[in-house]
N, C-alpha and C positions, 0 to 999 in steps of 0.2 A: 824088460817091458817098459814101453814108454806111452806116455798121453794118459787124459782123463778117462779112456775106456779101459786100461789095466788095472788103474785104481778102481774101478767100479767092480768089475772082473773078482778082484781082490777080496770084496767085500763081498762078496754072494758065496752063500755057503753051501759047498760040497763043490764048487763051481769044476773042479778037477773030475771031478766022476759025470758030469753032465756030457749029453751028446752034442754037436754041433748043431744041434737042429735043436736042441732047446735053449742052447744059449744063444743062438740068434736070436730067442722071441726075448730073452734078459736085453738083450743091446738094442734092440728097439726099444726096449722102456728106457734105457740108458740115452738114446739121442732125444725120444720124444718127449719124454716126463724129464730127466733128471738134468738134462742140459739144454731143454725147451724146443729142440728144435723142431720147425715147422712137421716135416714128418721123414719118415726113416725110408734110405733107396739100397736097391744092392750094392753100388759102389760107396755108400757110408758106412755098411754095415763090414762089405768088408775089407774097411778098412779098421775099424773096430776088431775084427781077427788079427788081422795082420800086427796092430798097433800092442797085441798081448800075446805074437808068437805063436799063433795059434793057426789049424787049419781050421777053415770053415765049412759049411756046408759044399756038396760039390757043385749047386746049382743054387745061389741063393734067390736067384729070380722066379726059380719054379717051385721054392720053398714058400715064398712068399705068395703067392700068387694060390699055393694050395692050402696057405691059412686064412682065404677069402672064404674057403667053407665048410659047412657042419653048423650048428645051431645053439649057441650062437658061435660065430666065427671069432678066430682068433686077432685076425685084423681086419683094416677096413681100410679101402684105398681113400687119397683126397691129396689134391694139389700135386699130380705126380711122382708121387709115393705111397707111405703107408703109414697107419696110425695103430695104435693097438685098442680093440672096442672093449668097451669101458669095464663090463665084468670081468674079461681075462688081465686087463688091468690091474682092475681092485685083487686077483688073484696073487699076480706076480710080486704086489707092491705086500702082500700079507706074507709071502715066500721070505721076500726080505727082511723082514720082519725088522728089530733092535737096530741092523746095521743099517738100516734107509737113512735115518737120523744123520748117522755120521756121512754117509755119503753126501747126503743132499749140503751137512755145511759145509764139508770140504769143498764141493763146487765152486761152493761161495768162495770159499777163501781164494782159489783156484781163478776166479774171474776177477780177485784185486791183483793178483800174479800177470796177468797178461795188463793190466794197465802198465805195469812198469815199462820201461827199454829195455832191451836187450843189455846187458851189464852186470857185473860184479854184485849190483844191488836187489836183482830179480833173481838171479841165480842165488842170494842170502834166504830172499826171501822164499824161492822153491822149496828149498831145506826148511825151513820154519812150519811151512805146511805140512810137508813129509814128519817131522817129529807129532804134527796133531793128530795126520792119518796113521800113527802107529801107537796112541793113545799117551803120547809123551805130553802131557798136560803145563806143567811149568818150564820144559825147555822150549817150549814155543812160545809160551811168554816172554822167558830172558832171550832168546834170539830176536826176536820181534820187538823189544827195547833196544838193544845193540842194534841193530838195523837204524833205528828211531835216531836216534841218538849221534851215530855216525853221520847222518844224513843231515839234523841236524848240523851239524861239527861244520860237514864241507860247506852248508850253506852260508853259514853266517864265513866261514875263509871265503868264498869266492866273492861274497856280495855286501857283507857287513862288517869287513874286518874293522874299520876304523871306529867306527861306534861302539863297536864289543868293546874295545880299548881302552875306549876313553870311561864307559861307564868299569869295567874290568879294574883300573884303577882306584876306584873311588870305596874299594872292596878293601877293610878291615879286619875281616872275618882271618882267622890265625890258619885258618883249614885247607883257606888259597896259597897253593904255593909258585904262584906265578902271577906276576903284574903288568903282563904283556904278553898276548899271544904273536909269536913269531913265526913261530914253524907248527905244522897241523899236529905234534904229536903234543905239544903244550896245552891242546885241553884236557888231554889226562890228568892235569895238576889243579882240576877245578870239580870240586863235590856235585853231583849229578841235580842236587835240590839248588845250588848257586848256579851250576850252568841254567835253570830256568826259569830262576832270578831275573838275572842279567838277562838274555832272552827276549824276557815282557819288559824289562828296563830300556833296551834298547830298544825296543819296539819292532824288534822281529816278528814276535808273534803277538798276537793278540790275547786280552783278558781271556777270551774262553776256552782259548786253547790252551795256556797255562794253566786253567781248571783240568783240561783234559790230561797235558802233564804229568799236574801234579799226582793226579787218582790215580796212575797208568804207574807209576812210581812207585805207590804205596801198592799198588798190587803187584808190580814186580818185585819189589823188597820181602813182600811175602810167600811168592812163588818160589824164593831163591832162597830158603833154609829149611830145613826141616820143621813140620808144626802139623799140628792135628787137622789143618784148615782145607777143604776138600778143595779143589781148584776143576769146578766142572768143565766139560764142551763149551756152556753159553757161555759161560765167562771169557775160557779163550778165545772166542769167536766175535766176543763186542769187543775185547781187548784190541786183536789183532786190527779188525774193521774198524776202526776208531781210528789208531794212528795212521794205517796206512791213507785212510781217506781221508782225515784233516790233517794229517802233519806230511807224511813224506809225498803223497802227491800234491798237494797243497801249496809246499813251498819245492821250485824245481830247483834244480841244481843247475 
């Protein structure tokens, strides 16, 4: 299964024993509420089937069209399609109960995914998401620094090599074991807390984003050993949303 309707699919429970005809009224809350759109058509929904392997209704046009009535009805037409009225709504959304939460952040994360290009670095970051939809809490962190990081690396090689250099030098520190970056795999020999040094030294990035760095460090250094320290949803979720929005689309490649 592929796209944001199988993930959502995923996340409704019993969704395997449901009929076609009730999980059309789920993927209409799935386009309308959970991914905003204007309103739900037969060719969206089913594409929605299609997109989790699924058969759908055999007529979703007269499916839809026959949850126009009864008291109160289950949808309501507007702007060329359909919406779901508001108490079957508040129904479905109560159905979902605990997992709404996680649906509703994944989308989020899910809409900093499509800002990237097409590349090696949006396909890192699918998988980053995919460990938080499967409730993997600090490997989405440490994936989401490695992302960071890397991105970082190419940027200052494509754009600021020479500067890195010249301040890269002026580094005493016993921990650097390289006094010139030459080839891209030489900043491996540079401690993650000096790579962001140097960074705000050369003036790649800016003072606040070095704040951002720096906390985004000290939370990945703790996501990354064993310790009694719970590591929730929100936390991965301002973690991930933080770099991706200030750091790797920020500075392009």
């Amino acid at each position: 299964m592929t796209g944001g309707a199988s993930r959502f699919y995923n996340a409704v429970e019993d969704a395997e024993n449901l009929r076609p005809t009730d999980l059309l009224d789920f993927f209409v809350y799935y386009l309308t509420v959970e991914i905003a759109e204007d309103v739900a058509t037969a060719s969206s929904l089913e594409k929605c089937f299609h997109d989790c392997d699924l058969v759908g209704p055999g007529n979703i046009s007269a499916e839809l069209s026959r949850g126009l009535k009864g008291s109160p009805p289950k949808f309501v037409k507007a702007d060329g399609g359909y919406r779901l009225h508001r108490s079957y709504r508040e129904q479905l959304a109560n159905r979902l109960g605990t997992s709404r939460p996680v649906i509703q952040t994944a989308i989020e994360l899910r809409k900093l995914e499509a800002k990237l290009p097409a590349g090696a670095e949006k396909n890192f970051l699918t998988e980053t998401i995919d460990c938080f939809e499967a409730g993997a809490n600090r490997a989405t962190i440490i994936m989401c620094w490695i992302l960071t990081l890397n991105h970082l690396c190419d940027f200052v090689f494509q754009h600021h090599l020479v500067a890195f250099n010249t301040e890269l030098s002026k580094i005493t520190d016993k921990r650097v074991k390289v006094t010139k970056v030459q080839v891209r795999d030489d900043f491996s020999d540079i401690p993650e807390s000096k790579f962001i040094e140097l960074l705000r030294a050369t003036g790649v990035i800016s003072n606040d984003v070095r704040k951002i760095m720096d906390e985004k460090l000290g939370t990945r250094n703790t996501s990354a050993h064993p310790s009694s320290v719970a590591i929730k949803p929100s936390k991965v979720i301002e973690f991930v949303d933080d770099l991706i929005e200030n750091v790797v689309l920020k500075y392009k490649v």
